[in-house]
C-alpha positions in Angstrom: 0.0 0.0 0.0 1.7 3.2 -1.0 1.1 6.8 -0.7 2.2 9.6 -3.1 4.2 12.4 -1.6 4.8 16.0 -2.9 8.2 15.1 -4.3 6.5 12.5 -6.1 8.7 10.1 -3.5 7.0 6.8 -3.0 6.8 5.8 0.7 5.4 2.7 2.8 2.4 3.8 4.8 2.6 3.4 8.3 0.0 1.2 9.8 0.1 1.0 13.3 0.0 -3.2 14.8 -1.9 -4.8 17.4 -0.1 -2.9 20.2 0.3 0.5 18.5 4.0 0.5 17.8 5.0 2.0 14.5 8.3 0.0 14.2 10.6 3.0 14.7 9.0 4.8 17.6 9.4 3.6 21.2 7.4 6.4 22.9 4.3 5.5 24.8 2.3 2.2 24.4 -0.7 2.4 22.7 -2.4 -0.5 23.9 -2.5 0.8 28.2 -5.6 1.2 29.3 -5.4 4.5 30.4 -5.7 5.8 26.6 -9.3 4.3 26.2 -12.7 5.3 27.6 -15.0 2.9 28.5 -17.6 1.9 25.9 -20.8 1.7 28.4 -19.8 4.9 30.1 -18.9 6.9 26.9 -22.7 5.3 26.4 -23.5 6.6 29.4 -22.3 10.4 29.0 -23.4 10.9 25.2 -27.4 10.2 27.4 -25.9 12.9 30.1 -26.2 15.3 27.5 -29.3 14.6 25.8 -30.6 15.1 29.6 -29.1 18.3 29.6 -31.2 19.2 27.0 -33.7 18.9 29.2 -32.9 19.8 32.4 -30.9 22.9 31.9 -33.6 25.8 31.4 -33.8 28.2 28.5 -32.4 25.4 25.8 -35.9 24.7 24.1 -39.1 25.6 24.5 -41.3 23.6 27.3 -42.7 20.6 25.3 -39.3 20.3 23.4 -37.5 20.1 27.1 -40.1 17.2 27.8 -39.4 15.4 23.9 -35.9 15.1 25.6 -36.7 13.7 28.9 -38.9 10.9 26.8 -35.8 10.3 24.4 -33.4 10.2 27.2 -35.5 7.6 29.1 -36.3 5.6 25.6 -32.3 5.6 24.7 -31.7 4.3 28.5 -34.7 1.4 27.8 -32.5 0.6 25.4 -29.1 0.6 26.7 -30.6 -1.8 29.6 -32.1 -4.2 27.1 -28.8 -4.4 24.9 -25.8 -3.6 26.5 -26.2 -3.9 30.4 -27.9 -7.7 29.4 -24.7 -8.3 27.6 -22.1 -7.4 30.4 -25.0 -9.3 32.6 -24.6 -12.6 31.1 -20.4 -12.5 31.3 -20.7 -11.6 34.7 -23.2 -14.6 35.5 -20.8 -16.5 33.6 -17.9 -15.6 36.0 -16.1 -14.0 33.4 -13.6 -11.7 34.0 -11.7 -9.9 31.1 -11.2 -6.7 31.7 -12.0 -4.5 28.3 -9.7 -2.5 26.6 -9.9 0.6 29.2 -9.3 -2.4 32.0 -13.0 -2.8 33.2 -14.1 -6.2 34.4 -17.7 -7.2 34.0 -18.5 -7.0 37.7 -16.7 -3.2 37.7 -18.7 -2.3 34.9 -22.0 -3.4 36.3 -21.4 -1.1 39.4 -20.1 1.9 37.6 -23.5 1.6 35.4 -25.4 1.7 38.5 -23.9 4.4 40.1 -24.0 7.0 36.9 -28.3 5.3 36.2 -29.2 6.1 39.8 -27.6 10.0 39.9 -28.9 10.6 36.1 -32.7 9.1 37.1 -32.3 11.5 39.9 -31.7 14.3 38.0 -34.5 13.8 35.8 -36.8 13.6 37.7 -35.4 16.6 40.0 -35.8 18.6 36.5 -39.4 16.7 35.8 -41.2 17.5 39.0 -39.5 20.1 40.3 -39.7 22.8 37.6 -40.5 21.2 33.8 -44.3 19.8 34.9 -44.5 23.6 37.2 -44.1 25.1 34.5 -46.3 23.5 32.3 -49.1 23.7 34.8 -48.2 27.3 34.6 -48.6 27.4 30.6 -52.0 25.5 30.8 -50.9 21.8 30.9 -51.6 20.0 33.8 -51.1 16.5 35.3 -53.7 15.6 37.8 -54.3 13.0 40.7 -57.9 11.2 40.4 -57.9 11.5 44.2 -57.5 15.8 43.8 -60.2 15.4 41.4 -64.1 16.4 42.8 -66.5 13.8 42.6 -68.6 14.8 39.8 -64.7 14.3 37.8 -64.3 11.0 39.3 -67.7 9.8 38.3 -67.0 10.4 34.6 -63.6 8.7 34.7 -65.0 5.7 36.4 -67.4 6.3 33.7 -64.6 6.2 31.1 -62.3 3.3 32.9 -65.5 0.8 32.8 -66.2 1.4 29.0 -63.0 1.6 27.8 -60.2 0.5 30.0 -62.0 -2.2 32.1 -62.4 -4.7 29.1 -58.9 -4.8 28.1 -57.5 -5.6 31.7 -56.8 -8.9 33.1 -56.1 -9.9 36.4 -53.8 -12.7 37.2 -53.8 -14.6 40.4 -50.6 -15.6 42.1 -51.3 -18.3 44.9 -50.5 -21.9 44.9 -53.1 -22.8 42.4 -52.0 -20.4 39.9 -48.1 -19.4 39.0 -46.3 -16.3 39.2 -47.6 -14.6 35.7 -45.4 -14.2 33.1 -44.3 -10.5 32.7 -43.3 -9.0 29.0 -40.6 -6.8 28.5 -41.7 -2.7 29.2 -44.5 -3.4 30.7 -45.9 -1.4 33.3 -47.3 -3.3 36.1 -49.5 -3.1 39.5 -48.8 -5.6 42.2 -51.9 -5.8 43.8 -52.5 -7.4 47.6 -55.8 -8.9 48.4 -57.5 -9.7 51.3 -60.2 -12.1 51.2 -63.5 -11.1 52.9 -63.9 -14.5 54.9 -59.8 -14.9 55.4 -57.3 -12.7 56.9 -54.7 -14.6 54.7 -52.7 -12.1 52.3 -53.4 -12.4 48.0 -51.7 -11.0 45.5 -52.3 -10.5 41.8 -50.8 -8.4 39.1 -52.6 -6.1 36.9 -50.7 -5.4 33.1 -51.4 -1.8 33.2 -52.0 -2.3 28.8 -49.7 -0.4 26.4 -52.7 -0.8 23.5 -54.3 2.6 25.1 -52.5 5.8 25.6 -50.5 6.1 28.8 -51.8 9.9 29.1 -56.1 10.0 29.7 -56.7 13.9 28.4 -58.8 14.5 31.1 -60.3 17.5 29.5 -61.9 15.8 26.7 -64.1 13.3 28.8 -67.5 14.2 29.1 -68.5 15.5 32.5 -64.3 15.3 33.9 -63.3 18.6 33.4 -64.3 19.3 29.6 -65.3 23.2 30.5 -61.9 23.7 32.0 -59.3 26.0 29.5 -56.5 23.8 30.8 -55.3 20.9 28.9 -55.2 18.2 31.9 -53.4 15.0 31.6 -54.3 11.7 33.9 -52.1 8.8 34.5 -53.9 5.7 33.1 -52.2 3.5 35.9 -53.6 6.2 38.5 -57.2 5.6 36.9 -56.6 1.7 37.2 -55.3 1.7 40.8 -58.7 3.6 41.8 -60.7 1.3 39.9 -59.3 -2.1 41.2 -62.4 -3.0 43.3 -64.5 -3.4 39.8 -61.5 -6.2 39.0 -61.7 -7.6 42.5 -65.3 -7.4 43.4 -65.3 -10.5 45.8 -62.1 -9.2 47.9 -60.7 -6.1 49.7 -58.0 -4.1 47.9 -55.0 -3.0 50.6 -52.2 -1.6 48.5 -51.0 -1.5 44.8 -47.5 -1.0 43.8 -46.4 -0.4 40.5 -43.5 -2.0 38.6 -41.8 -2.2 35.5 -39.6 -4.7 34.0 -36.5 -4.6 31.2 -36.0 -7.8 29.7 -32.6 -9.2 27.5 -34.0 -8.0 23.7 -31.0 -8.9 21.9 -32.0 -11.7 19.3 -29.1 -14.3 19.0 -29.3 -16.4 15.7 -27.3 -19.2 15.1 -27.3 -18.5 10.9 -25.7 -21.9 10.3 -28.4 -23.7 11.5 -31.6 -21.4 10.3 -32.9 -23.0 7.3 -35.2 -20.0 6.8 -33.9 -16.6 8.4 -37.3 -15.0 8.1 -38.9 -17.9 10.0 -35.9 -17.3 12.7 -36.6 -13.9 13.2 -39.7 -14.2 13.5 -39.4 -16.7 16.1 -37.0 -14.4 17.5 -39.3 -11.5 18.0 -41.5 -13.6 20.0 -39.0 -14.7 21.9 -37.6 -11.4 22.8 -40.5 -11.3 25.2 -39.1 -13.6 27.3 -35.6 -12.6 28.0 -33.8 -12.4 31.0 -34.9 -9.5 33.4 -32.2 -7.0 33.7 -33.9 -4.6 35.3 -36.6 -3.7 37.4 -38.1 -0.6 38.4 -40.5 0.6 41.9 -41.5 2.8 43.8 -39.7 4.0 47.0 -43.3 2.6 49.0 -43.3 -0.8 47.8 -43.1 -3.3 50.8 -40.4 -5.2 51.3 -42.6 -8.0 51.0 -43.5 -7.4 48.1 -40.4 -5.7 46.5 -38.4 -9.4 47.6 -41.4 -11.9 46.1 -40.9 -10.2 42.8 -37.3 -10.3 43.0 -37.1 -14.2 43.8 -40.1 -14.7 41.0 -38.2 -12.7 38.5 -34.7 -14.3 39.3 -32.8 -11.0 39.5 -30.1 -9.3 42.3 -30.6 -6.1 44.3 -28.3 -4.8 41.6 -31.0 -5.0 39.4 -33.7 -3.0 41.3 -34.1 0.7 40.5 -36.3 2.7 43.5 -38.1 5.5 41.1 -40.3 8.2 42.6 -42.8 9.0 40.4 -44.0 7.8 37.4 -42.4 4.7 35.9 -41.4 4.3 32.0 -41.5 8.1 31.2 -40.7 7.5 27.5 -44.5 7.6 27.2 -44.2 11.3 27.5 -43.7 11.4 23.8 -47.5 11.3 23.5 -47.5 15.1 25.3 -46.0 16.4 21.9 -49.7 15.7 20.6 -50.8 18.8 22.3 -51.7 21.7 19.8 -49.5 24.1 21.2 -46.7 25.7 18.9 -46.1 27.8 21.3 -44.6 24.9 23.6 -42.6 23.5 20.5 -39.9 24.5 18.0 -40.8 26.7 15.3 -41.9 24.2 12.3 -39.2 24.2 9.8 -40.4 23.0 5.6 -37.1 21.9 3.8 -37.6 22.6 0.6 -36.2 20.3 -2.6 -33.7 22.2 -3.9 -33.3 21.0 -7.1 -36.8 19.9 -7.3 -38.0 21.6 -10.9 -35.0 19.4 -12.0 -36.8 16.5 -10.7 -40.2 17.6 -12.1 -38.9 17.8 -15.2 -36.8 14.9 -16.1 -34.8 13.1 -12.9 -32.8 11.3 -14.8 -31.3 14.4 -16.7 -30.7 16.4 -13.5 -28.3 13.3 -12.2 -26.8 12.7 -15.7 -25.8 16.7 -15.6 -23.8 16.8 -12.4 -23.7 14.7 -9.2 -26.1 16.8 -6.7 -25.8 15.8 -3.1 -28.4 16.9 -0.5 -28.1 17.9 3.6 -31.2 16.3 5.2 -33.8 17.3 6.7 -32.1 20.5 5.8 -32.8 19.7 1.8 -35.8 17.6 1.9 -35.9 13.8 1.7 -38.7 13.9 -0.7 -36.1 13.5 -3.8 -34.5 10.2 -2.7 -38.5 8.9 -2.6 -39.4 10.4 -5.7 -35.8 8.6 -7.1 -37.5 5.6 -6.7 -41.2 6.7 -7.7 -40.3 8.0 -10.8 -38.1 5.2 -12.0 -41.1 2.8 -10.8 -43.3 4.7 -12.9 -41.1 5.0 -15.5 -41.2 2.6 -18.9 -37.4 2.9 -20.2 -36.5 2.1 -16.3 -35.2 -1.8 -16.9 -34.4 -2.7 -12.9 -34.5 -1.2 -9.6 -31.7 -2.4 -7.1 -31.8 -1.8 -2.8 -30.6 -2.4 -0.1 -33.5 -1.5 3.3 -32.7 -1.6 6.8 -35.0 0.7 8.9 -38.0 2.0 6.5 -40.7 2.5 9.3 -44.3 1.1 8.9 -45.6 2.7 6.7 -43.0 3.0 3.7 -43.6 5.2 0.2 -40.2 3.7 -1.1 -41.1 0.1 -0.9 -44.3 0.9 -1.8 -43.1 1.6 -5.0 -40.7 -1.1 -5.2 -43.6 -3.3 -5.3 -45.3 -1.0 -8.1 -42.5 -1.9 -9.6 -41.9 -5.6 -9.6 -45.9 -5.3 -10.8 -45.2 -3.3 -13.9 -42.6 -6.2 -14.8 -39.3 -4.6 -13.7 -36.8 -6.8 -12.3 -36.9 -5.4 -8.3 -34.3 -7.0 -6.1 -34.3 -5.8 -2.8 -31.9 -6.8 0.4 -34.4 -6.5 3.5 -31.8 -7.0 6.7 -33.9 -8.6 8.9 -31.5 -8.2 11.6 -32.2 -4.5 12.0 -32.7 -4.5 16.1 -36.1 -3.2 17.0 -37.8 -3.1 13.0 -37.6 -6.8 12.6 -41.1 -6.9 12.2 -41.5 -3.9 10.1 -38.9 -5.7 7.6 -40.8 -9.0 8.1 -44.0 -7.8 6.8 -42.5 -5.6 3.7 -40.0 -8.3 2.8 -43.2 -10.8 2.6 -45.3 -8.0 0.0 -42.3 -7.8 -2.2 -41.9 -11.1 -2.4 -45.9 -11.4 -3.1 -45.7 -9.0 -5.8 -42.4 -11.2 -7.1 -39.8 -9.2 -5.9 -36.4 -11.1 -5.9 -35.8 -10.4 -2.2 -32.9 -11.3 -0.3 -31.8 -11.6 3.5 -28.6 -10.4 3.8 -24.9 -12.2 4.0 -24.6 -15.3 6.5 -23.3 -13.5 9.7 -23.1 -10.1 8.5 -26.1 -7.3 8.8 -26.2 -5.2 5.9 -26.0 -1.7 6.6 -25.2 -0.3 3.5 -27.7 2.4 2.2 -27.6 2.4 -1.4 -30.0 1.9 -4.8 -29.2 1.5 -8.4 -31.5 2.3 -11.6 -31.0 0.7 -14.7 -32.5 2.1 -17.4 -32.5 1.9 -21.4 -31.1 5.4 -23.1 -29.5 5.8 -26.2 -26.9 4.4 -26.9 -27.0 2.5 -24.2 -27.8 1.1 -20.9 -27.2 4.1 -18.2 -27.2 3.4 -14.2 -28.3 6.3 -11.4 -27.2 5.9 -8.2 -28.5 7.0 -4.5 -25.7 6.7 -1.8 -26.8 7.8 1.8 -25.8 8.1 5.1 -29.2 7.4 6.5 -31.7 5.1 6.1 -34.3 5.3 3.7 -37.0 6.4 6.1 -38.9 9.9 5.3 -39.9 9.7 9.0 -36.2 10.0 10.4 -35.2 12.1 6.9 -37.3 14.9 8.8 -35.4 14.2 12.1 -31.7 12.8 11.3 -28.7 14.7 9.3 -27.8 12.8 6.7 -26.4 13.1 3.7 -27.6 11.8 0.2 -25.5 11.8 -3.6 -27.6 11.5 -6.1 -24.4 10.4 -9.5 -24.5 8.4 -12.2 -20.4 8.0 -12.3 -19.7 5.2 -14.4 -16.9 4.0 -11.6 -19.2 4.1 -8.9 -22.0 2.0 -10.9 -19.2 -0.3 -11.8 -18.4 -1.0 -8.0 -21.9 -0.9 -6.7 -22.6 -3.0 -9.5 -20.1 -5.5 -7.9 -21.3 -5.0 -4.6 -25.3 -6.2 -5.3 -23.6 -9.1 -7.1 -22.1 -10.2 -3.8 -25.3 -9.3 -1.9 -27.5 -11.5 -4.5 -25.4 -14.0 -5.9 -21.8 -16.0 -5.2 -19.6 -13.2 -6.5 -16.5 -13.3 -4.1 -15.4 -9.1 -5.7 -12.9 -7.9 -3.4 -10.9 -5.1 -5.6 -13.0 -1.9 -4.7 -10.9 1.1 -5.8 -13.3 3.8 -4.7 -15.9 2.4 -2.3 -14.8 1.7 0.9 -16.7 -1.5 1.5 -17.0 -3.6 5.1 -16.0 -6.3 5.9 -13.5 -6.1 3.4 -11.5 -2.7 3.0 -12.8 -0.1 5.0 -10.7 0.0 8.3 -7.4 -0.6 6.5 -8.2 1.8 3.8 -9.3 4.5 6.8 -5.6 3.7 8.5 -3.7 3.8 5.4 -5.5 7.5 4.8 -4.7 8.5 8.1 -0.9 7.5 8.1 -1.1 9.4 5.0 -1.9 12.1 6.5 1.3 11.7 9.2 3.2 11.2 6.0 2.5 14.5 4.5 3.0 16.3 7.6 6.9 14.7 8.1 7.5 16.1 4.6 5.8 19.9 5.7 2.8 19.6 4.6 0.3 19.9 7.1 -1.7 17.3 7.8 -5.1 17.8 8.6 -8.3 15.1 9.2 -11.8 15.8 9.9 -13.9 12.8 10.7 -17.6 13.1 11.6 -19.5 9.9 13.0 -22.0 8.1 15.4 -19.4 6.4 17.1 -15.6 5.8 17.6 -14.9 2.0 19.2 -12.5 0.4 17.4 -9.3 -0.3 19.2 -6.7 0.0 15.5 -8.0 3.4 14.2 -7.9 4.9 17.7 -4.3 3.7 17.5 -3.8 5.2 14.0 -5.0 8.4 15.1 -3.0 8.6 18.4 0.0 7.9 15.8 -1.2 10.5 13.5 -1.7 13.1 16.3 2.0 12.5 17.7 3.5 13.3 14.3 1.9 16.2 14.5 -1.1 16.2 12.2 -4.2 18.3 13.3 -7.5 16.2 13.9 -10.8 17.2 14.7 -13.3 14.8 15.3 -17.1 15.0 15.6 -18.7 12.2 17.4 -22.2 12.6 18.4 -22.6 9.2 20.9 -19.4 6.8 21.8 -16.1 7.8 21.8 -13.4 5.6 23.4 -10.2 7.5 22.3 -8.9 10.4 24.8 -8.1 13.8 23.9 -5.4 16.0 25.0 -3.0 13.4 26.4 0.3 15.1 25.7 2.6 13.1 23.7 -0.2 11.0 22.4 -3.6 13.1 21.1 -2.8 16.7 22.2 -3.3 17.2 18.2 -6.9 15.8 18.5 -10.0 17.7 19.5 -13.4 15.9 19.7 -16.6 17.7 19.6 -20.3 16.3 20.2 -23.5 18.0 18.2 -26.6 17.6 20.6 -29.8 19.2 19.4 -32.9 19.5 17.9 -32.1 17.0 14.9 -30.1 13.7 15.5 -26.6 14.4 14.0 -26.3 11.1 12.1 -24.2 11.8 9.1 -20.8 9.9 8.7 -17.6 11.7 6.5 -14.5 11.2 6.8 -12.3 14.1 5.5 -8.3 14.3 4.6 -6.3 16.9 3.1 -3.9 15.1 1.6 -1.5 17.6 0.7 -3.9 19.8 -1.4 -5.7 17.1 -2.8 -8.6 16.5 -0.7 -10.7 13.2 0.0 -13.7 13.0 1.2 -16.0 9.6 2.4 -19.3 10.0 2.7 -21.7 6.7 4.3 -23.1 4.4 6.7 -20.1 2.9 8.7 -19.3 4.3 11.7 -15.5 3.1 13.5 -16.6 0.6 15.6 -15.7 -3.5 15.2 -19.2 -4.3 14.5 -19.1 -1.9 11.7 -16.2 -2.9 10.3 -16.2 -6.2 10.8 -19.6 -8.1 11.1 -21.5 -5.5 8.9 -22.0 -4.7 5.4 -21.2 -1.3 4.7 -20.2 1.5 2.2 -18.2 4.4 2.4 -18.8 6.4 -1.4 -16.3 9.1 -2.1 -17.3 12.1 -3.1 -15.8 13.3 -6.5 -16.9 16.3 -7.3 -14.6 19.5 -5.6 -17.5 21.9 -5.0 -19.8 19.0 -3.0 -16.4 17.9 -1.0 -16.1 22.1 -0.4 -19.5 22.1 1.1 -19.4 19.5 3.8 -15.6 20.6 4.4 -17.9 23.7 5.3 -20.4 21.9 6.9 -18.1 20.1 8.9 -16.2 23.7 10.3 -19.9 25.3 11.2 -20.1 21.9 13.4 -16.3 22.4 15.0 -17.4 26.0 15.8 -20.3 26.0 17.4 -20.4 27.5 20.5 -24.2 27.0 21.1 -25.2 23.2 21.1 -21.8 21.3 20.9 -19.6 20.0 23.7 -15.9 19.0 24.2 -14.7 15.8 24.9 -12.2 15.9 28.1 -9.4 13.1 28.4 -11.0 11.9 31.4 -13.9 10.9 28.6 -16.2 12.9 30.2 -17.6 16.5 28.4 -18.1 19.9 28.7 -20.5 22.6 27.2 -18.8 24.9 24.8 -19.4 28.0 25.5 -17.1 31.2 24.6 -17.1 34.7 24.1 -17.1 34.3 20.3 -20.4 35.5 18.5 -22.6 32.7 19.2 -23.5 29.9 16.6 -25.8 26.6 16.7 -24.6 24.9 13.1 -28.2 23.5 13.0 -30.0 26.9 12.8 -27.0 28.1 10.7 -27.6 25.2 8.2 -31.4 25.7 8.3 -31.0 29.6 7.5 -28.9 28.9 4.9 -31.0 26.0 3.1 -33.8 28.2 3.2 -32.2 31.6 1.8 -30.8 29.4 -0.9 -34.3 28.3 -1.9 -35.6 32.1 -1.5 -33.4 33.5 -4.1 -34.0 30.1 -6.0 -37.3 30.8 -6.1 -37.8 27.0 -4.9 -40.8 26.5 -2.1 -40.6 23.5 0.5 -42.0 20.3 -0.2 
């Protein structure tokens, strides 16, 4: 592998090996601990600041502070049912390799709890305290059924019998009928029970059902309040609690308690042995139900009596109890962002589709004139589904080629995929049905394509396909022309409204070549290796990264600086960290962006006092990926869907596209300094691996408002409207 330099010297490129040593250098090992950050508390942090969000007043308007508190609790749900089950199992296993920042399973665990219990704390200090307060004070109330007068109770009780009462079912728990089984983030009441001819103790458990809305608008129940001007909110478990006696008619109702569980949801599949993957993950699904209870939540007045039979009946520790004061599961708070008040909420913002009279006109011809690459949600997402619309639609269009990982429920895109297979097109589409959590979303589409005879494959044996990427074929004159659609993201309009991502829009005859390749791998037996512009995982992509990098170290020993801007999800893997520690002590100047994990340490001196990390949080989901290098004058720049983590490098499928044209890799150089400048939403990684708020004395800029501004003067003077 060789890189040019400026005196048109060839020279080896240095590639850092398993312990970080360079073969000349005899500095500081690269492999101690001390120069990695824990995974699970890097985790951990990046969820510290979406809480801040939150809980530090002023950010966001009220109902945008209480989005934040539901994502925060949603992305912790998560964590639990993913990662903490992971180190749970090696710890029951008695396991105890330490990871590469020298955390044993057992030390991990602890360090977990600790950071939980202070963030679930703050929370909820921010919740109750002063977010709900204010609220009230805006017109949005929550309400107790017991504050309620009677004439308000009587409707509810009206409301629970017609509605909620038919949906619940008790379950006993005595020696005649077993402890019940409990599914994974559900919201429980343990209930005790006193017969009326027995002083003996019962207990049952009501499922408190997640098939209604969590939230009972109290205002727009008949006789409950519906003259009030305030918009009033009831717990449904509150309403159930003081409705138990209709459930229990023939016994006396002590106390209720309510729980929740988190269950292990990561779906293990042994590949070799699945005959039919979509059967397995479907079976996997179910099962995911039934995992291993990681965590549990209470209250803080939960008997012990209680609190200990559900702990021996669900088979879990002390570790794994949370105490909770207040409401349990506050991801449902989502629903609040229903209420018609913009005043509460961000000012709506219409991307517009700015090269959309191109589109109207003849798609194809925009994309044959020039590569056009778009900033979502900043430039709409509508283009990438009118890509594949028009070509469905369109009788010269020959075959449509995809690759689908997370297209939500109700999907325009494969939609017209299956228009398309209809009209006689060959349609061959990759649904991973491995994508965590939209298993059954791809389940169901993957079975319409295939009804509608779509060629419709499942991915590689071991390997998730990540990859976002679609190829048209169609007939022209005077011959056979292929349009492309490389992205970031995934090809979801929901989350294009909500995630940054970036989408090119080419029809480069080397880039159809390779992707060409690439769906011949995914569909057939091709073994294609030789990519010479797409970074493609398993295969190239990590190597191909390091060998850019210790070009970069390269340029700079010969006087030219060296300079790398990398912009990603996440930064895991152990070898590039390496690489750029090696880079940084040579002296080239690297600025990352990482929005969630990063494992590698800033500011060490002698090892990454050359690197700066940065993290966007705000009101969009900074989920773009590009990797930029200067490369003496000569810039490269990689945009796509692999973040620097093993599992992206390794064990998925994944493409990083470069960007040929100099004005597009201008643009997100430019994007990419508005990010490293803000002094408004971003924070700065410490070496300790913990963050900091920017702030400065600079004149103050949020790149996200920046980069809305800017979309939308440049569709003003375009005379483009939003779509």
């Amino acid at each position: 592998m060789e890189t040019q330099l400026p005196d048109g010297q060839a020279t080896q490129a240095v590639v850092p090996d398993e312990n970080g040593w360079n073969g000349t250098d005899h500095e500081r090992d690269l492999s101690d601990p001390a120069l990695f950050v824990n995974r699970e508390l890097s985790w951990l942090h990046f969820n510290q600041k979406v809480l801040e969000e939150a809980v530090v007043p002023g950010q966001h308007p009220l109902l945008e502070r209480v989005k934040f508190i539901s994502i925060f609790s949603s992305n912790l749900d998560e964590f639990f049912m993913i990662r903490v089950a992971g180190i749970e199992h090696q710890f029951e296993a008695g396991l105890q390799k330490r990871t590469i920042d020298g955390y044993t399973p057992a030390e991990q665990l602890d360090r977990i709890r600790t950071i939980v219990v202070q963030q679930l704390q703050q929370r909820n200090d921010s919740l109750y305290g002063e977010i709900l307060q204010q609220l009230n004070g805006a017109g949005i109330e929550f309400v107790r059924f017991s504050d309620l007068d009677e004439p308000a109770r009587q409707a509810l009780n009206h409301h629970f019998r017609h509605e909620i009462y038919p949906v619940l079912t008790p379950l006993a728990f005595d020696t005649g009928h077993p402890f019940p089984f409990i599914s994974n983030l559900s919201l429980n009441l343990a209930v005790e029970l006193q017969d009326e001819n027995s002083a003996a103790m019962k207990f049952a458990r009501v499922k408190v059902p997640d098939i209604l809305p969590r939230l009972i608008r109290v205002d727009q129940i008949d006789g409950a309040g519906s003259d009030t001007s305030s918009v009033r909110f009831l717990w449904l478990e509150d309403l159930i609690m003081n409705n138990l006696e209709q459930l229990f008619p023939s016994m006396r109702v002590v106390q209720a308690h309510l729980f929740r569980i988190i269950r292990d949801a990561d779906i293990e599949i042994e590949e070799d042995e699945a005959g039919d993957l979509l059967e397995t993950i479907e079976k996997g699904v179910r099962s995911r139900r039934y995992g291993q209870v990681v965590r549990l939540d209470i209250g803080p007045d939960m008997p012990l009596l209680v609190r200990n039979l559900l702990i021996h009946n669900l088979e879990i520790e002390e570790r794994n109890v949370y105490v909770i004061d207040g409401a349990l599961g506050l991801g449902s708070l989502i629903e609040l962002l229903g209420v018609d008040r913009p005043d509460l909420k961000d000012e709506p913002y219409v991307p517009a589709n700015p090269f959309g009279k191109e589109f109207d006109h003849d798609i194809f011809a925009a994309i044959r004139a020039k590569d056009h690459l778009l900033c979502h949600p900043y430039d709409s997402f509508q283009p990438v589904v009118d890509f594949i619309i028009r070509a469905a639609a369109d009788p010269d269009v020959l075959s449509i080629k995809q690759t689908l990982y997370r297209v939500g429920s109700n999907s325009p895109i494969v939609r017209a995929l299956m228009k398309a297979a209809e009209l006689g097109k060959q349609v061959a589409v990759l649904v991973e049905l491995k994508a965590r959590f939209d298993e059954e979303n791809n389940i169901v589409w993957a079975r319409a394509l295939e009804d509608v005879g779509a060629h419709v494959i499942y991915g590689l044996p071991g390997l998730k396909t990540h990859a976002k990427l679609t190829m048209i074929v169609r007939r022209e004159q005077p011959g056979l022309k292929r349009y492309l659609h490389l992205g970031t993201g995934n090809y979801n309009p929901s989350t294009g409204k909500l995630y940054t991502d970036y989408s090119l829009f080419t029809s480069n005859e080397r880039l159809a070549d390779e992707v060409s390749e690439l769906f011949n791998s995914l569909t057939g037996y091709s073994k294609h290796t030789a990519y010479d512009n797409l970074l493609v995982s398993p295969i190239n992509t990590r190597d191909r990264i390091i060998e850019m990098i210790s070009r970069e170290a390269a340029w700079q020993q010969k006087g030219q600086p060296g300079r790398i801007i990398m912009k990603m999800n996440s930064l895991v893997d152990p070898k590039t960290i390496r690489a750029l520690y090696q880079a940084s002590g040579k002296g080239v100047r690297i600025d990352l962006v990482v929005r969630g994990i990063c494992c590698l340490k800033p500011g060490i001196p002698g090892v990454s006092d050359n690197i700066r990390v940065v993290s966007i949080i705000g009101r969009y989901l900074e989920h773009s990926r590009a990797y930029y290098f200067s490369n003496g004058g000569k810039p490269q720049l990689y945009l796509g869907s692999a973040d620097l983590m093993q599992r992206n490098l390794d064990e998925r499928v994944e493409t990083l596209f470069p960007v040929l044209d100099g004005t597009l890799v201008r643009r997100v150089r430019a994007d990419l300094e508005l990010q490293l400048n803000d002094n408004t939403k971003a924070w700065l990684f410490l070496p300790d691996g913990t963050a900091s708020k920017i702030s400065n004395d600079a004149p103050k800029i949020n790149c996200q408002e920046r980069m809305m501004k800017r979309s939308s003067c440049r569709m003003k003077s375009a005379g483009i409207k939003g779509s």
